[in-house]
C-alpha positions as CSV (number, residue, x, y, z in Angstrom):
1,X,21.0,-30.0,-56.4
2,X,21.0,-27.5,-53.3
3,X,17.3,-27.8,-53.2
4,X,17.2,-31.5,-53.3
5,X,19.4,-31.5,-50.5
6,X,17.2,-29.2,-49.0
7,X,13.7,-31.3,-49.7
8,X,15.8,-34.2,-48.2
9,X,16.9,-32.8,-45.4
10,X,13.5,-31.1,-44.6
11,X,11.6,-34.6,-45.4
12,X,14.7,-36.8,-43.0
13,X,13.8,-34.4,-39.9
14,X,10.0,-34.9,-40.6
15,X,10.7,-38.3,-40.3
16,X,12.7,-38.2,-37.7
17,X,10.1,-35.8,-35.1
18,X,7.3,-38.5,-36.0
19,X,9.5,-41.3,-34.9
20,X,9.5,-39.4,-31.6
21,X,6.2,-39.2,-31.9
22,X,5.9,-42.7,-32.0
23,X,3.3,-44.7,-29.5
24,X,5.1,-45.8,-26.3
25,X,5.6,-49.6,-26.2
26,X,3.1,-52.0,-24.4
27,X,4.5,-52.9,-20.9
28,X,2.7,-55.5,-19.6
29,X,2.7,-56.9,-15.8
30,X,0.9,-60.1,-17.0
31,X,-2.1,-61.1,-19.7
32,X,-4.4,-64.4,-19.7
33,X,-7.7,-65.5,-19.6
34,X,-9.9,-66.9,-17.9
35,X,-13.7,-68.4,-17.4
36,X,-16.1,-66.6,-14.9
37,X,-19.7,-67.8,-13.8
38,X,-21.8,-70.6,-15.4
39,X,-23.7,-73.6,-14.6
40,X,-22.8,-77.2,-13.8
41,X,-25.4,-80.0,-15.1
42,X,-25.4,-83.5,-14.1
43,X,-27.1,-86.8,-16.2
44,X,-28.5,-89.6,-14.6
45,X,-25.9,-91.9,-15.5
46,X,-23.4,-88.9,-13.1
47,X,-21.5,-87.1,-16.4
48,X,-21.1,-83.5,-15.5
49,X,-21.4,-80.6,-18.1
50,X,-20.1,-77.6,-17.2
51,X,-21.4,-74.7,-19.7
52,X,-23.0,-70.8,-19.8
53,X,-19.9,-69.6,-18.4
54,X,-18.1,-66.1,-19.9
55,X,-14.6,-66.4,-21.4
56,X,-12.0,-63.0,-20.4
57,X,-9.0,-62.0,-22.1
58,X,-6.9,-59.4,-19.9
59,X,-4.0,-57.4,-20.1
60,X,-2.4,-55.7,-17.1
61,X,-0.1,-53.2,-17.7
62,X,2.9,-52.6,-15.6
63,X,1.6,-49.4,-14.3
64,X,-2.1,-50.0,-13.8
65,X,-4.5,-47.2,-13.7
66,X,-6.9,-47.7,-10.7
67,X,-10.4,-49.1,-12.5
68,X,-9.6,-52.2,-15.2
69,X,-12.4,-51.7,-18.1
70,X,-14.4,-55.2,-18.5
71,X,-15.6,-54.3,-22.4
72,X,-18.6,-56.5,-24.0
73,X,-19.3,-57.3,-27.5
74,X,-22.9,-57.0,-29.4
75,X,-24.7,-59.2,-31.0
76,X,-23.0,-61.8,-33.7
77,X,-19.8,-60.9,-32.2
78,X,-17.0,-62.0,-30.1
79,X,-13.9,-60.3,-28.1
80,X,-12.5,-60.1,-31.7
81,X,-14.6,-56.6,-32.2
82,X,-12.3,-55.0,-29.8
83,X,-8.9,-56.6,-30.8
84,X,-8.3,-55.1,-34.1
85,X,-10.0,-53.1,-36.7
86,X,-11.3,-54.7,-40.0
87,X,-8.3,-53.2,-42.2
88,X,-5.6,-54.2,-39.0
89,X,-5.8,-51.0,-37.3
90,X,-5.1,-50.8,-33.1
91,X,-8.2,-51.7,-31.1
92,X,-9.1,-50.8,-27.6
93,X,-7.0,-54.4,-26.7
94,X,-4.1,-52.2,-27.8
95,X,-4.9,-48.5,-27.2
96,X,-6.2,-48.8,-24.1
97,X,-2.9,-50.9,-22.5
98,X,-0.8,-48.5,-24.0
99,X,-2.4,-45.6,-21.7
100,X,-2.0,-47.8,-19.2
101,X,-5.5,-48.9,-18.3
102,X,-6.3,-52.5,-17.5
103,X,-9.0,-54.3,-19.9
104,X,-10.9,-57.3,-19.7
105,X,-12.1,-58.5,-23.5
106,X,-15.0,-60.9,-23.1
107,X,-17.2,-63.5,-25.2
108,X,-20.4,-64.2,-24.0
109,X,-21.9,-67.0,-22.9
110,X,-23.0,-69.4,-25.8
111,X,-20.7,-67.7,-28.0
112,X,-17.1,-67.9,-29.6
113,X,-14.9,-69.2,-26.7
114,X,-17.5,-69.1,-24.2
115,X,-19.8,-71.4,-26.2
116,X,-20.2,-74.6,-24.2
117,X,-23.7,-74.8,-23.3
118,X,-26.3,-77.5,-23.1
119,X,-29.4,-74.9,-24.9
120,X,-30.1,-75.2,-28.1
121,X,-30.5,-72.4,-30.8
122,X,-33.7,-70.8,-31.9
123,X,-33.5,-69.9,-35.4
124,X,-37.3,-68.8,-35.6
125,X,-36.6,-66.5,-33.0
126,X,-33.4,-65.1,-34.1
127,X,-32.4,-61.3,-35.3
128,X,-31.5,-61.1,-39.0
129,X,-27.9,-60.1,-38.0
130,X,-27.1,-63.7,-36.9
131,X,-28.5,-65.6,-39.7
132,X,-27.5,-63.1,-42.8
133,X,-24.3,-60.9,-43.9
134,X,-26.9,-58.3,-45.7
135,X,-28.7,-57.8,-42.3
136,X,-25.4,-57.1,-40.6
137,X,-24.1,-54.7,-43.5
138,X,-27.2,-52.8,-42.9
139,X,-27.3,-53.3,-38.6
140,X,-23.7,-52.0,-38.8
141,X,-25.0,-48.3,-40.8
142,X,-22.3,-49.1,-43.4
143,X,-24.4,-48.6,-46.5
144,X,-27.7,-50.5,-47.3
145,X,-27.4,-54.1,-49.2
146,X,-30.8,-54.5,-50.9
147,X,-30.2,-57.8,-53.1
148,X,-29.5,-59.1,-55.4
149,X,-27.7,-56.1,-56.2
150,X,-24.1,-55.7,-54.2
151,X,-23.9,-53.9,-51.1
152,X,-24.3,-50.0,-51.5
153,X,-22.2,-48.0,-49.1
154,X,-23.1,-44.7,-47.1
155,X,-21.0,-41.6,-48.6
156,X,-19.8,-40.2,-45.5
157,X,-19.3,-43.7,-43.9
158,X,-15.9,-44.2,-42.0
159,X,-15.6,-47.8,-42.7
160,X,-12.8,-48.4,-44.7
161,X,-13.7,-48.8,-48.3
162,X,-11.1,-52.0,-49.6
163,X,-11.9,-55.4,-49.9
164,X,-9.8,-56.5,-47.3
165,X,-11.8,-54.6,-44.7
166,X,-14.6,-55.7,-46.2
167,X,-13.9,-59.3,-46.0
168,X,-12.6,-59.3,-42.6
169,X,-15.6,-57.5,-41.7
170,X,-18.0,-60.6,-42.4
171,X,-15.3,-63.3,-40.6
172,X,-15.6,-61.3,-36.8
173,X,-19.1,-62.3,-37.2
174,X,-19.6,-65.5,-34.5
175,X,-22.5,-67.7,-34.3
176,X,-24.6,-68.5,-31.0
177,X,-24.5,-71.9,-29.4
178,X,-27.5,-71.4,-27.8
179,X,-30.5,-69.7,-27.7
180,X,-30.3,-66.4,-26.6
181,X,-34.1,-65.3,-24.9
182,X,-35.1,-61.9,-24.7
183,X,-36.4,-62.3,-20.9
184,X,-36.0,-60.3,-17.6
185,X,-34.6,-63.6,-16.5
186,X,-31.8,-63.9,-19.2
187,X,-30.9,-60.4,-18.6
188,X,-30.6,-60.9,-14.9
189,X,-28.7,-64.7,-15.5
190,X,-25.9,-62.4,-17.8
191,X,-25.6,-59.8,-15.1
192,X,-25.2,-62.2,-12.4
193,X,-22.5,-63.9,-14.4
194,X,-20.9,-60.3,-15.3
195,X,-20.8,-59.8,-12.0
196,X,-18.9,-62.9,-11.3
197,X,-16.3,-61.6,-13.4
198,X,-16.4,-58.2,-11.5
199,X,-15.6,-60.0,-8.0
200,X,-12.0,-61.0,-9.7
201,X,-11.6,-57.8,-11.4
202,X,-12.9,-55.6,-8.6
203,X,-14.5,-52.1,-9.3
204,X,-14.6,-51.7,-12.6
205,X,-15.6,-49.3,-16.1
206,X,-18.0,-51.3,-18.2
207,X,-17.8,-51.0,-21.6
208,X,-20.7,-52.3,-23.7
209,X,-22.0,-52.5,-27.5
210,X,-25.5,-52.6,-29.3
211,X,-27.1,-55.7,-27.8
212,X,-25.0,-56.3,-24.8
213,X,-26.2,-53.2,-23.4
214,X,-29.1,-54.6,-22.0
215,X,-26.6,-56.5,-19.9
216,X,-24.8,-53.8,-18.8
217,X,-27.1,-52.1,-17.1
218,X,-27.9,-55.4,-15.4
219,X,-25.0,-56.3,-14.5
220,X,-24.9,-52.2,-13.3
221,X,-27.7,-53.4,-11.1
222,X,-26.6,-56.5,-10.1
223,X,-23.8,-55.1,-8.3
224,X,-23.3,-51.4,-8.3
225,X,-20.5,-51.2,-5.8
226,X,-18.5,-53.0,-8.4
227,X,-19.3,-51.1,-11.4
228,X,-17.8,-47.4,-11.5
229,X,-19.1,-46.4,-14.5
230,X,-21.0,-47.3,-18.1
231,X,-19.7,-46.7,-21.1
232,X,-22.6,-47.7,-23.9
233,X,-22.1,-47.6,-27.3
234,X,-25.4,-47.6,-29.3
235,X,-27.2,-49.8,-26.5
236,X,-29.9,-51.9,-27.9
237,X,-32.4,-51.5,-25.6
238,X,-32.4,-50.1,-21.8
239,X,-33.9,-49.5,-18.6
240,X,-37.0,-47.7,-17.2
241,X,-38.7,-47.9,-13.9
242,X,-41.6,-49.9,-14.2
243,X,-43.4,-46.7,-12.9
244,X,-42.3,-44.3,-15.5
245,X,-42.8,-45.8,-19.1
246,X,-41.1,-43.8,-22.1
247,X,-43.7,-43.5,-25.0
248,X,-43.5,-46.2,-28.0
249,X,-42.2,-45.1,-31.5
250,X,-43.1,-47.7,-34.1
251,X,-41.0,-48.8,-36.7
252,X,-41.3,-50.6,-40.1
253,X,-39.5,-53.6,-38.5
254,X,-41.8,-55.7,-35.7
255,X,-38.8,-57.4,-34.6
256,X,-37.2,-54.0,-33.6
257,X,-40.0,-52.9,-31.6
258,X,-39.6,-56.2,-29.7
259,X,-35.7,-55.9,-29.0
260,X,-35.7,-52.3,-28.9
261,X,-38.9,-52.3,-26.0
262,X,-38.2,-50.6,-23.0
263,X,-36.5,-52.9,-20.4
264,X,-39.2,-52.0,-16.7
265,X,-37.7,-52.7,-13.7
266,X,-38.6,-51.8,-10.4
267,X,-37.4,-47.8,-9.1
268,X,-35.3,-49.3,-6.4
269,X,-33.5,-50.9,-9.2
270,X,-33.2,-48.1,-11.5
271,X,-32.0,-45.8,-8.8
272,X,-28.9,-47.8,-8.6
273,X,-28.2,-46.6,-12.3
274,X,-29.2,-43.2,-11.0
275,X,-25.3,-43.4,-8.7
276,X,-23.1,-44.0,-11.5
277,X,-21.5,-41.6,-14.5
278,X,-23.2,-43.2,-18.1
279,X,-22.2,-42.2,-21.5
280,X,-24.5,-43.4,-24.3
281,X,-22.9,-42.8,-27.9
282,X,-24.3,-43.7,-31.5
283,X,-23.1,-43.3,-34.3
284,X,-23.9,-41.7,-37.8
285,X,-26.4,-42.5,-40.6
286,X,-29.5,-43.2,-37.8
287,X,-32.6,-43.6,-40.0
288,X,-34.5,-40.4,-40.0
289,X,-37.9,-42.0,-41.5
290,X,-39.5,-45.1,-40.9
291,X,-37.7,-47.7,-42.5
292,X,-38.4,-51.8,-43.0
293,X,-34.8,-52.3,-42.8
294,X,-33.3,-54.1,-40.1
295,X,-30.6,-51.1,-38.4
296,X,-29.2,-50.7,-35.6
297,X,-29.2,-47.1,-33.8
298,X,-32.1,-47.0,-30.9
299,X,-32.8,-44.1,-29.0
300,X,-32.9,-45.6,-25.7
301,X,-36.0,-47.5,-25.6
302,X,-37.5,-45.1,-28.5
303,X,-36.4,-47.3,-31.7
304,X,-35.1,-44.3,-34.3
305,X,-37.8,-44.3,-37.2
């Protein structure tokens, strides 16, 4: 009996110095949203359309750190990527508040809440990732899904391995509105709008993912007095100075070596990059050989083999 009593009492104050352990609570000073750039249309017959705008999410906390981070979903996403993890873990919408930092969760134009828009989509022109759940198991590095067999996962993959994850997994993914063109003048039409959003935020840290890195480092040089630094996870393509081109590395998949292509601008451009801290991260489970799988995981603008 004593050393019952013992294995209780030893297991109680366990309990008892994690519950002081415990994460702080969320103190908030306000949260909302709101809409930031876009375009307004007008018919003939005088009907206005207001569309191509960004939606925000935001949470202030009571004690503010100095910079707010603005954070950008990829490709096939929405603000939901950094709400929540698939099995209901904390996302950055909850981690970062808690540490007091400021964050701005955005959809994109022509997607999720941000999806009025008068453009149509391009199908023909689209990655795999929007159109099919196998190319986004496999763009994600969570295992390869060659069908019609099931979906095979990576051994040493983080992704939690239940059913639930996996489910809510496939429902984040959003749908464009619109089309979505892989042009210098897209690129710059996102940044400007970023930066729209910057001018209510002030200075802020940029957070971006996969394909939305491309507009980070546009909306970087759209308005670099606003944007303190870059934080890019896996971006899917970025920029060179027009002058100093990186060497091509094919891969198996043509439609990678279009999106993953080196992004030229002009050096005065670039050097505004030059003035800011960057971190790039990726991931694990890069392709190490050529591969005709659709993945993500680009060496900046050298697609990984």
């Amino acid at each position: 009996m004593k050393k019952i009593i013992a294995a209780f009492a030893f297991i109680l104050f366990c309990t008892l110095l994690n519950a002081q352990k415990a994460e702080k609570p969320i103190i908030l000073k306000t949260m909302g949203s709101l809409f930031f750039g876009g375009t307004v249309s007008k018919t003939e017959s005088g009907e206005t359309y207001h569309g191509d705008h960004g939606y925000a999410q935001y949470y202030i906390p009571q004690h503010s750190r100095s910079y707010p981070i603005v954070m950008m979903h990829g490709i096939g996403q929405s603000g939901k990527a950094y709400e929540s993890t698939p099995d209901g873990r904390e996302g950055y919408m909850s981690i970062l508040p808690r540490r007091d930092w400021s964050i701005y969760i955005i959809d994109q134009p022509r997607r999720g809440r941000a999806g009025y828009t008068m453009s149509k989509i391009d199908t023909q022109k689209s990655v795999p990732t929007i159109l099919q759940e196998s190319a986004v198991w496999d763009a994600f590095r969570n295992g390869i899904w060659k069908r019609p067999a099931d979906p095979f996962m990576f051994k040493r993959s983080q992704f939690p391995n239940t059913p639930y994850a996996v489910d809510q997994f496939f429902r984040q993914q959003t749908p464009d509105t619109g089309e979505e063109p892989r042009t210098k003048e897209h690129r710059d039409f996102m940044g400007k709008t970023m930066a729209k959003l910057l001018e209510e935020t002030t200075p802020a840290i940029l957070i971006t993912h996969s394909n939305s890195g491309q507009y980070g480092w546009s909306t970087a040089m759209t308005a670099p007095e606003l944007v303190k630094a870059v934080v890019a996870y896996e971006p899917g393509a970025c920029a060179f100075p027009e002058t100093e081109i990186p060497d091509a590395i094919a891969t198996g998949v043509e439609l990678v070596n279009e999106t993953q292509a080196p992004q030229l601008v002009s050096m005065e451009e670039f050097k505004k990059l030059t003035k800011m801290p960057i971190l790039i991260i990726f991931g694990d489970n890069i392709a190490k050989e050529k591969s005709e799988i659709f993945k993500r995981g680009m060496a900046c603008g050298k697609p990984a083999r």
